[in-house]
C-alpha positions as CSV (number, residue, x, y, z in Angstrom):
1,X,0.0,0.0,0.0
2,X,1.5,3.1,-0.7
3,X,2.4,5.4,1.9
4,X,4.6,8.2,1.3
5,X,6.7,10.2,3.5
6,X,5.8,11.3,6.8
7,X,2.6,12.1,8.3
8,X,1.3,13.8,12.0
9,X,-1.8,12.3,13.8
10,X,-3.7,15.9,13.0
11,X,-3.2,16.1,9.5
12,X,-5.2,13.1,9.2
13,X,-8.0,13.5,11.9
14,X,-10.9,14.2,10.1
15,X,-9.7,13.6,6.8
16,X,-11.7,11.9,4.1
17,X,-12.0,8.4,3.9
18,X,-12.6,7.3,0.0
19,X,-13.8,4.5,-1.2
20,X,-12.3,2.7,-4.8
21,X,-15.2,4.9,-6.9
22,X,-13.9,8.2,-4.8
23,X,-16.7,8.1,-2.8
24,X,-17.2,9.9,0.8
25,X,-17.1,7.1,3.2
26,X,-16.5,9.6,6.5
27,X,-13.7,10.7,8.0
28,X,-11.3,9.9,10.2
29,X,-12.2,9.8,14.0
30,X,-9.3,8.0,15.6
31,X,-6.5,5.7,14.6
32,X,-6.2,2.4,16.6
33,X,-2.6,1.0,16.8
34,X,-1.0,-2.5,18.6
35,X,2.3,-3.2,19.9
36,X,4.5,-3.5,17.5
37,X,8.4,-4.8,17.0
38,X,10.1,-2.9,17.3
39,X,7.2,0.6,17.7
40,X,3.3,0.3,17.6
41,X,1.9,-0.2,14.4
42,X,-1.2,1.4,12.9
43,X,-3.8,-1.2,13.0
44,X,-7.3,0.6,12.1
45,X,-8.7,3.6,11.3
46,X,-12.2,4.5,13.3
47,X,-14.3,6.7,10.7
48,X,-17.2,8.6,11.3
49,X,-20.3,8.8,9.4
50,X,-23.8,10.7,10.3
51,X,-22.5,10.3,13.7
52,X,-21.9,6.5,13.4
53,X,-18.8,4.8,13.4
54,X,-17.2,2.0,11.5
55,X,-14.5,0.3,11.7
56,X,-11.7,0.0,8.8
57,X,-8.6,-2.0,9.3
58,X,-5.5,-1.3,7.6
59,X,-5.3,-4.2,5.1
60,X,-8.0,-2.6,3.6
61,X,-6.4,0.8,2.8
62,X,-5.4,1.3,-0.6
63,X,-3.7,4.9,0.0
64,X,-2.6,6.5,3.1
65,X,-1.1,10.4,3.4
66,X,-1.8,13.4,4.3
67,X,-3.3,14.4,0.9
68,X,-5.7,11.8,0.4
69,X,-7.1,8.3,2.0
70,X,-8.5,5.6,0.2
71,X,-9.8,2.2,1.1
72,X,-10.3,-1.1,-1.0
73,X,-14.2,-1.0,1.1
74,X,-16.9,0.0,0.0
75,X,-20.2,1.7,2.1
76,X,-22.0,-1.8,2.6
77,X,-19.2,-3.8,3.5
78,X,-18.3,-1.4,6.6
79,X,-17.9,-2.5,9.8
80,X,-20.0,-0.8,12.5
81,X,-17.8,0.1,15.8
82,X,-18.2,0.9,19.4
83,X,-15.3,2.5,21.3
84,X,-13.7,-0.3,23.4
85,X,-11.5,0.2,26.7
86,X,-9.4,-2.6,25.5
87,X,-8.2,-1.1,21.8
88,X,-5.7,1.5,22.2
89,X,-6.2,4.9,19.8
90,X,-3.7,8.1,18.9
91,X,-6.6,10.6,19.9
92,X,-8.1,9.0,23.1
93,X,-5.3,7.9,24.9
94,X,-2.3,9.5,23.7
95,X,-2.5,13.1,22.4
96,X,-2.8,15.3,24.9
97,X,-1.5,13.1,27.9
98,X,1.6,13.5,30.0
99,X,4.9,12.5,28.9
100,X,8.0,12.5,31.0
101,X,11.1,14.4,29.3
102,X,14.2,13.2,30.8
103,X,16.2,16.1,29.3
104,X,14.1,18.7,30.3
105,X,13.6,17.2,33.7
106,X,9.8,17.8,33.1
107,X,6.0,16.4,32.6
108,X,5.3,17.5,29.1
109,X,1.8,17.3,26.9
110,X,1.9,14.9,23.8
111,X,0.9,17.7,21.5
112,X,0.9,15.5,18.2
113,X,2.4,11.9,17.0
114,X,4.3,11.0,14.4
115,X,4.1,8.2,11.9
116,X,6.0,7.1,9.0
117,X,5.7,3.9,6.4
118,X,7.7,0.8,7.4
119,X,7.5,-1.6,5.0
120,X,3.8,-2.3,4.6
121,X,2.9,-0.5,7.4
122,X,2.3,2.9,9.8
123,X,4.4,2.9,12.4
124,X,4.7,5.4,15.4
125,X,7.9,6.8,15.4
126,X,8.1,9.8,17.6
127,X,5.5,12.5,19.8
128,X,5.9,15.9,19.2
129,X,5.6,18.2,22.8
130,X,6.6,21.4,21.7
131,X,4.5,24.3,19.9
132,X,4.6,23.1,16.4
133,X,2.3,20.2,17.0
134,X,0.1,22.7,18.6
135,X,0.5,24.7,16.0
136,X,-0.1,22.2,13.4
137,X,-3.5,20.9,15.3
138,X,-4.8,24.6,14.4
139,X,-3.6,24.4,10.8
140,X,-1.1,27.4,10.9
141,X,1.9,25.6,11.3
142,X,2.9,26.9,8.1
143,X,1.6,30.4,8.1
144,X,3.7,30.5,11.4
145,X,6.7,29.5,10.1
146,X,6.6,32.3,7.4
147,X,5.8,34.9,10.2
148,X,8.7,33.6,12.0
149,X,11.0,33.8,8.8
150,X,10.6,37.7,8.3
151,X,12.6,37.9,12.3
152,X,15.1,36.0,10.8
153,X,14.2,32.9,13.2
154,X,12.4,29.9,13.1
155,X,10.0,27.3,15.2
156,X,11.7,24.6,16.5
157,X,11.7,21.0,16.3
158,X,10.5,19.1,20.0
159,X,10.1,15.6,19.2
160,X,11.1,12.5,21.7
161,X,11.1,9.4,19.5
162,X,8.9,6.6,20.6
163,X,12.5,4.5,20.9
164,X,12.9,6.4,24.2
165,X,9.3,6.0,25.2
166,X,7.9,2.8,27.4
167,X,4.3,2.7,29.2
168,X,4.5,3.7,32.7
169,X,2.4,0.9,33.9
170,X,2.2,-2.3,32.3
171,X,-0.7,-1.8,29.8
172,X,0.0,0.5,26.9
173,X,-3.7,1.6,27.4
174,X,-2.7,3.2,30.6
175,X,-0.4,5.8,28.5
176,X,1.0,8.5,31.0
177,X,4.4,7.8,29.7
178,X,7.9,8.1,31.2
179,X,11.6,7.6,30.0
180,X,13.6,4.2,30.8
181,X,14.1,4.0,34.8
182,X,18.1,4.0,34.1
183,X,17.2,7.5,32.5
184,X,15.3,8.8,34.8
185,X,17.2,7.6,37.7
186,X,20.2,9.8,36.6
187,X,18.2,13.1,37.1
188,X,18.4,15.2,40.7
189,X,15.5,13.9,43.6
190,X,13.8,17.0,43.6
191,X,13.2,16.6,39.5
192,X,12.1,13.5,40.1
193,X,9.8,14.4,42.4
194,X,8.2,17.2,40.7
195,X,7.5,14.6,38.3
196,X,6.1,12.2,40.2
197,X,4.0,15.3,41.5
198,X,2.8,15.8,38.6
199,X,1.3,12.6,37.2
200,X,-1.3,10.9,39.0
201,X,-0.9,8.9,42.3
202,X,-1.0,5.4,40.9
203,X,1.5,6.3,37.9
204,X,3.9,8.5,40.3
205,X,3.5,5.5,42.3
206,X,4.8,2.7,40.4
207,X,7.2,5.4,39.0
208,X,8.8,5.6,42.4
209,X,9.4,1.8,43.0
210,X,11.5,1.3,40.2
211,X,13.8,3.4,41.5
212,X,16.8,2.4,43.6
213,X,16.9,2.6,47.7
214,X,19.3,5.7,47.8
215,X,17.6,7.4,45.0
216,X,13.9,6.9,46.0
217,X,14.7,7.7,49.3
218,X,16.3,11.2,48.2
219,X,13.3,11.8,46.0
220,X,11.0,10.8,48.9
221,X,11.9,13.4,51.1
222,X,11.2,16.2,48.4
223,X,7.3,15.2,48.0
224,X,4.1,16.7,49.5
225,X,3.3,15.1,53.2
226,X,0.1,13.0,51.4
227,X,2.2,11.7,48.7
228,X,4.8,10.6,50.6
229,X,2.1,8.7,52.9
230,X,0.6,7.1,49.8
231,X,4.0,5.5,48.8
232,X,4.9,4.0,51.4
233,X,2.0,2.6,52.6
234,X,1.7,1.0,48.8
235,X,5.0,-0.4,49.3
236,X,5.5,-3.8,51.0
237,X,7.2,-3.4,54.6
238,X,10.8,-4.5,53.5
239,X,11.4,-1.8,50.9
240,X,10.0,0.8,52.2
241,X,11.8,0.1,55.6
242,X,15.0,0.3,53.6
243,X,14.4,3.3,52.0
244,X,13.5,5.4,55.3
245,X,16.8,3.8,56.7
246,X,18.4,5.4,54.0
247,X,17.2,8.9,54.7
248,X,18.8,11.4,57.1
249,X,17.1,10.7,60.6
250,X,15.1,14.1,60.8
251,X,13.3,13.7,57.5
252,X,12.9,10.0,58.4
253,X,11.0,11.1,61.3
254,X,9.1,13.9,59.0
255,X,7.3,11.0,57.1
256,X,6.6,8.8,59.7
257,X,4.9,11.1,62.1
258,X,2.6,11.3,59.0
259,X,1.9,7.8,58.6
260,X,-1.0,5.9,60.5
261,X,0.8,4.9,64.0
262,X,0.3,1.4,63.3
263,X,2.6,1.8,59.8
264,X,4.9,3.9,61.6
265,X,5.6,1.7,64.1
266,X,5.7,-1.5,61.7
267,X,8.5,0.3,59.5
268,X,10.5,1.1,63.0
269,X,10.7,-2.7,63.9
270,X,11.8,-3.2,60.3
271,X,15.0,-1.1,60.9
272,X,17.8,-1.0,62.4
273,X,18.2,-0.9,65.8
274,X,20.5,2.1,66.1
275,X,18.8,3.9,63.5
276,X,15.1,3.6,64.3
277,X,16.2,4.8,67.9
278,X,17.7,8.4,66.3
279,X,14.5,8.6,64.2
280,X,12.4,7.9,67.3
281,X,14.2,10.2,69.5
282,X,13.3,12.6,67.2
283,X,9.8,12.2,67.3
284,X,9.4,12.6,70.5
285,X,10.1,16.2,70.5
286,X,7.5,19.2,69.0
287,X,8.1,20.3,65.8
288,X,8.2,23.9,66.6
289,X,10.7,23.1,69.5
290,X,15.1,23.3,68.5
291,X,14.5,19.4,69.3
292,X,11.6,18.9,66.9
293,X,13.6,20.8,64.5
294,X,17.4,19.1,64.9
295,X,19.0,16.3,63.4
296,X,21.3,13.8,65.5
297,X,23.2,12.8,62.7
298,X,26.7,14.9,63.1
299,X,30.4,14.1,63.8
300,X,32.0,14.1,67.1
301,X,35.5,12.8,68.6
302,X,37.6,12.8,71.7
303,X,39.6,15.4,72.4
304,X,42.8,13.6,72.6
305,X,42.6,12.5,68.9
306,X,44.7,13.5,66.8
307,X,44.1,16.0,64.1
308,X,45.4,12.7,61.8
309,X,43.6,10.2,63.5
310,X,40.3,12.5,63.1
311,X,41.2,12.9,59.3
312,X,41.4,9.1,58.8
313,X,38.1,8.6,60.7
314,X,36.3,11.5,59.0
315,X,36.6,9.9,55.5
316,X,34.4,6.9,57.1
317,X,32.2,8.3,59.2
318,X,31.2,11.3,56.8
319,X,29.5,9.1,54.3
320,X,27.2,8.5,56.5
321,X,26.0,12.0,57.4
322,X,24.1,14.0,55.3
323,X,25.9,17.7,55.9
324,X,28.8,17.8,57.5
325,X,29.9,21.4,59.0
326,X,31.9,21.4,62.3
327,X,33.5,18.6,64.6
328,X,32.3,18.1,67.8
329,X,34.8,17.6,70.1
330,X,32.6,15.4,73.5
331,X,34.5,14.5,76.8
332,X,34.4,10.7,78.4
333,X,30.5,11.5,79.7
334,X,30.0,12.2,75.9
335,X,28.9,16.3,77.0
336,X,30.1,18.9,74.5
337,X,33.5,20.6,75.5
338,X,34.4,22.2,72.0
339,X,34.0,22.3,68.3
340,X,36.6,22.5,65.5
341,X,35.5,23.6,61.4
342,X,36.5,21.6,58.8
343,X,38.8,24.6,57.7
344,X,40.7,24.4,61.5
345,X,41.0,20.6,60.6
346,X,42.7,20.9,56.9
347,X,45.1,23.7,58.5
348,X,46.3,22.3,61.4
349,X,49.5,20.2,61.9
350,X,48.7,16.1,61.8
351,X,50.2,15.3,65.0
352,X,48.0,18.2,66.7
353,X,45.6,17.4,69.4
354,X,41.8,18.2,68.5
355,X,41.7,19.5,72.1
356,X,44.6,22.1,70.8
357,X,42.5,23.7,68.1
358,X,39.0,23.3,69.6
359,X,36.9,26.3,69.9
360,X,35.5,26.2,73.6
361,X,32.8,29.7,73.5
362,X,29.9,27.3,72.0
363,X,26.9,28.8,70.7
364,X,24.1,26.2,71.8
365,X,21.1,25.9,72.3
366,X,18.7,23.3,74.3
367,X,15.9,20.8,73.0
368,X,12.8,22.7,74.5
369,X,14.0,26.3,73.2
370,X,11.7,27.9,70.5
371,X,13.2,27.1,66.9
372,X,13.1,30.6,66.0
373,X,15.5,31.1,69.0
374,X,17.5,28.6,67.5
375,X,17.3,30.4,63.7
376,X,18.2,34.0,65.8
377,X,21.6,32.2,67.4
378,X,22.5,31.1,63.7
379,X,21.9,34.2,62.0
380,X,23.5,36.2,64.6
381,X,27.0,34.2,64.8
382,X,26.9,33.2,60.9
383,X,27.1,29.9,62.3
384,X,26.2,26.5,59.6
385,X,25.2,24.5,62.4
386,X,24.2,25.0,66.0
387,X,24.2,22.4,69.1
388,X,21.3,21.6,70.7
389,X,22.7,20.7,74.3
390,X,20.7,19.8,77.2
391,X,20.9,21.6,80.6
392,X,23.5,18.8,81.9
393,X,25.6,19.4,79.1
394,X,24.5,16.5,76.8
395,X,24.8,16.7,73.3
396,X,21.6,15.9,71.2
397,X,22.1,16.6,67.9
398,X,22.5,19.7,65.6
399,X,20.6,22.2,63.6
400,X,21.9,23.2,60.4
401,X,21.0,26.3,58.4
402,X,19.6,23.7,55.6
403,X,17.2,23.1,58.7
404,X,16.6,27.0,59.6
405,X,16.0,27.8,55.5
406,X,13.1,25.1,55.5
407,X,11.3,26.4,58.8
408,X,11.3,30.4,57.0
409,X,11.0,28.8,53.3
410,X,9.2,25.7,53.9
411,X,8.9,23.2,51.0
412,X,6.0,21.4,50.0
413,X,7.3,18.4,51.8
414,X,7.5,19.9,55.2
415,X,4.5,19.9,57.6
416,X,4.2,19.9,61.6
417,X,5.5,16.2,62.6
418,X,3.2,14.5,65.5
419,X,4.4,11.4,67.7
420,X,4.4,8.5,67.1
């Protein structure tokens, strides 16, 4: 069957269907495609007549371009056709739906399709998402372009080829579509996130467990308090267990205090010991407290170490924390004495005592304080982190300006946290 050149989904929409006299047979109301090896192949064409529809497969097409249609069928040997949930069509269920672009880091709108001859067939071979296929849908793609040509510019091309291009959930019917997880995966959380924002629960959903434990739970931490909740309560115990282990203890604690207490509790049991204590020590402070607001993941060392010794230790002990600032220096009861920057560290001689170069006029303040207290002591010392001592001189973790730029700028993902 001949089928020349390219062709976009709107310039055949409501084309003509003809028959072999030339005849009016109706025109085009959607086109119906199948998987295909290796991209969906045109399998139909749904015409529409005095607001009846028929069905016409693609065997019996004798021509099909964007300047004319004809079929090998005539009137009396249509096929009359009711819209099915289980056939798959270009107009229903892909233009206009959500597309993820891995480049732009973006949900996008399939704004046209393309399809081109292989072989003996149409084939999908890439959806267009910028303004020409919105363009082209009003039919002044072309006067457009010569507009654009007297400035001496021009419209661009925005196509993502359907090589790049897999159903988000298993059914192609289901066609909010997204990039390959190894593609996606590569992009920063808080992209991720905003695209799993923006696509609905169940897609965003099954988006998020196909990514690995350290990036979902980086991703996680960046969504809105209700989506967060949904995940994990979709996600069986084990998983989701690993990937709040994963997460910094304070934002750990964010997501569970919103969880049912039965869940949050569950998901505790399921993690480490030393961890799930942090993350419930956490909890049990008010949010609007220094305590509620601190994290007790931080660095601290004797003070007889070494400046050497520290060094060596650092380079473990720092993967595990998520901002490292200062070094707490803590005596043999484990209370705050002294704090030394990372700066005092590089500069110092190796064989130098921490104790030697340890600042001893701390700046703290104590779990029950009022966290805008807290954000006042930061601001006014320029400090990066502040200790949040008790009255017996116990060190209970820090609060970093990270932590005081959330509470004056809060993100989406931050809400008060309750007990659990």
């Amino acid at each position: 069957m001949p089928f020349f050149g390219e062709v976009f989904s709107s310039e055949i929409i409501k084309k003509p269907v003809l028959d072999p006299k030339g005849e009016d047979l109706g025109r085009v109301k959607d086109i119906g495609i199948v998987k295909g090896d290796p991209l969906p192949l045109v399998s139909v064409l749904i015409i529409e007549k005095k607001k009846k529809y028929f069905r016409l497969p693609w065997a019996e097409l004798n021509i099909f371009n964007k300047k004319i249609i004809s079929s090998r069928t005539y009137r009396d040997k249509l096929i009359p056709y009711e819209f099915s949930e289980d056939d798959l069509f270009v107009v229903r269920d892909i233009l206009d739906k959500q597309i993820v672009d891995a480049n732009g880091a973006k949900v996008v709108r399939v704004n046209d399709i393309k399809l081109e001859g292989y072989q003996d067939n149409a084939i999908l071979i890439a959806v267009d998402v910028g303004m020409r296929g919105i363009l082209r849908r009003l039919g002044i793609e072309r006067g457009s372009e010569e507009f654009l040509s007297m400035f001496k510019t021009s419209l661009p091309y925005n196509l993502i080829s359907w090589n790049y291009i897999q159903p988000l959930r298993p059914k192609l019917n289901a066609i909010t579509l997204t990039v390959p997880r190894q593609i996606l995966a590569e992009l920063h959380p808080a992209d991720i996130a905003d695209i799993i924002s923006q696509v609905s629960r169940e897609e965003g959903a099954h988006l998020f467990r196909d990514l690995d434990i350290e990036t979902a739970a980086e991703a996680l931490s960046e969504l809105k308090p209700e989506m967060q909740a949904d995940i994990i309560n979709a996600m069986d115990t084990e998983k989701a267990a690993d990937i709040i282990e994963e997460m910094p203890p304070d934002e750990a604690a964010d997501i569970l205090s919103d969880l049912p207490t039965e869940k949050a509790k569950e998901l505790l049991e399921n993690i480490e010991k030393e961890e799930a204590e942090d993350i419930q020590e956490l909890l049990e402070h008010d949010e609007d407290t220094a305590g509620g607001r601190m994290t007790n993941s931080y660095i601290a060392y004797a003070p007889h170490m070494t400046v050497q010794e520290a060094s060596e230790r650092f380079r473990v002990n720092a993967r595990e924390v998520e901002n490292v600032y200062y070094i707490y220096i803590l005596d043999k009861e484990e209370k705050l004495i002294g704090v030394t920057s990372l700066k005092e560290m590089i500069l110092a001689e190796p064989d130098c005592l921490l104790a030697d170069i340890m600042e001893t006029n701390l700046k703290t303040v104590s779990p029950g304080e009022d966290e805008m207290d807290a954000a006042a002591i930061i601001s006014k010392y320029n400090l990066l982190a502040l200790p949040v001592v008790d009255e017996n001189g116990y060190m209970h973790g820090i609060i970093t300006v990270d932590d005081i730029i959330d509470m004056l700028l809060p993100p989406a993902a931050k809400k008060k946290r309750r007990k659990v």
